[in-house]
N, C-alpha and C positions, 0 to 999 in steps of 0.2 A: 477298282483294280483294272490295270491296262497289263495284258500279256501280248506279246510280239514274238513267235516266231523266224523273224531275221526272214521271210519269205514277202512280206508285205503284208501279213495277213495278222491283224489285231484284234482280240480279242474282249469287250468291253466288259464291265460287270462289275453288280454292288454286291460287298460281303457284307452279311453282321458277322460278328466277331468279339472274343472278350475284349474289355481294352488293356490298353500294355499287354497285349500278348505279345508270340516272335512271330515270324515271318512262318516257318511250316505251321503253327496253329491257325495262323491264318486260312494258307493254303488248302488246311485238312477242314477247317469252316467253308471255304468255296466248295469244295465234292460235295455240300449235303445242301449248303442252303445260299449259294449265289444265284442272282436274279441278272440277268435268263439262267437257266440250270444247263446248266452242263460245260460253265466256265475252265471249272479244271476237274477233268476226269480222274489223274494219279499224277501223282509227284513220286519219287525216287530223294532221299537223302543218301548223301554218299561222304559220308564224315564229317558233316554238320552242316557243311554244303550240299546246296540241292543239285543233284544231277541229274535230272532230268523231270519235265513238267510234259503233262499230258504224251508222256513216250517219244516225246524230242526231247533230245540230248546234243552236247557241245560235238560238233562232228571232228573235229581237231583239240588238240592241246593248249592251245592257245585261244581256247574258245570257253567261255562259262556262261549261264543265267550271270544276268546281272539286273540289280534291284537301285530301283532314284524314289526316294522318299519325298513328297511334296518337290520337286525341282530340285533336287539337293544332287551331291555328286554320286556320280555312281559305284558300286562298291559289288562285289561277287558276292553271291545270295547264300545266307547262313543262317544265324539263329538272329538277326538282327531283331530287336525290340519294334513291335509297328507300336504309333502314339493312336489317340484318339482321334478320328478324324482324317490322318492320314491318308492322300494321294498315293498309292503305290504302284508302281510302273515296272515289269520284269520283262528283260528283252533277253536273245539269246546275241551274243555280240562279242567281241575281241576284248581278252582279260585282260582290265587295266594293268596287273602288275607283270604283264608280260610284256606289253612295247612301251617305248621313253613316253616321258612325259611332257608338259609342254614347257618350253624355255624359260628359265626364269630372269629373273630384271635383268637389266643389261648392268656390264659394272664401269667404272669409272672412267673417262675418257684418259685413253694416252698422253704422253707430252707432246708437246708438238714437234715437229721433224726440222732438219736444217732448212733454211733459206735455199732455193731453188736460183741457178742461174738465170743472170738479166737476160732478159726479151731482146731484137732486135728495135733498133729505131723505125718507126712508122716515117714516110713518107714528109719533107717539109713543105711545107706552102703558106699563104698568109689567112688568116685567120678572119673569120668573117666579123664583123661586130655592127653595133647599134648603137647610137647616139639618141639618147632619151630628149637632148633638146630640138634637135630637130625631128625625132620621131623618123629618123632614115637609119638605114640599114648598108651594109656593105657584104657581098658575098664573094672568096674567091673563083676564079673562074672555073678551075676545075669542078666544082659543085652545084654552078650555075644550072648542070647539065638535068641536073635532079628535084632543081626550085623550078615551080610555075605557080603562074597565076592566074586567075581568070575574073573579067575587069564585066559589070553587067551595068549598063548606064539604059534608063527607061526613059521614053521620050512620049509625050504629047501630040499626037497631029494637029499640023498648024489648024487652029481654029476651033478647036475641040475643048471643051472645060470638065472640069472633075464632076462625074455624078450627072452628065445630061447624054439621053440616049439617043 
């Protein structure tokens, strides 16, 4: 069992416990025989919910113990059934049934809106192109300004051959 006071300060510790008991049977097994001992001092039920564990209490309304079984969702701490084996997790934290929830799927796309007015015409000039049989190109000239090339021709010193130092 992991206890979290909402301070940073977590609480470690194995219960034995019947199985399928509830959550305060639990609780009332940690006061006598959790390892380390002194896991949970006094718990408070307050109408089947627990209100308060080791004499922390929800300091606001919108604030309860809340209980996550094995990774499961978390739910405000009551008489909830613990299974055999059981991970149980109680933190002091913001009552799920008091702020929204998280968004659910998105629903089906709109129609689509009217056709938006034409564009202005872009600029005319002639169009660059390429002749695959000659392997030549043509560029206009206003674009010229943005093509280069760079041309690297390697030469031999007269007299010199491949591979002699």
């Amino acid at each position: 069992m992991a206890i979290g006071h909402g301070s940073g300060n977590v609480k470690m510790c194995k219960v034995m416990a019947p199985a399928a008991g509830t959550l305060p049977e639990l609780l009332a097994a940690a006061q006598t025989s959790s390892s380390p001992a002194g896991c949970v001092g006094s718990f408070e039920l307050d109408g089947g919910a627990v209100g308060a564990i080791n004499g922390i209490a929800p300091e606001n309304d919108d604030q309860a113990w809340l209980l996550r079984l094995d990774r499961g969702p978390e739910a405000v701490v009551g008489e909830q059934p613990i299974g055999f084996g059981d991970v149980v997790s109680l933190r002091l934290g913001v009552d799920p049934s008091t702020k929204q929830g998280p968004a659910g799927p998105a629903g089906p796309a709109g129609e689509t809106g009217p056709k938006g007015p034409k564009g202005d015409r872009g600029p005319e000039g002639s169009a660059a192109s390429y002749s695959a049989e000659t392997g030549r190109g043509s560029m206009p000239s206003s674009a010229r300004a943005f093509w280069a090339s760079l041309t690297v021709a390697l030469r031999r010193p007269a007299g010199s051959s491949i591979g002699s130092s």
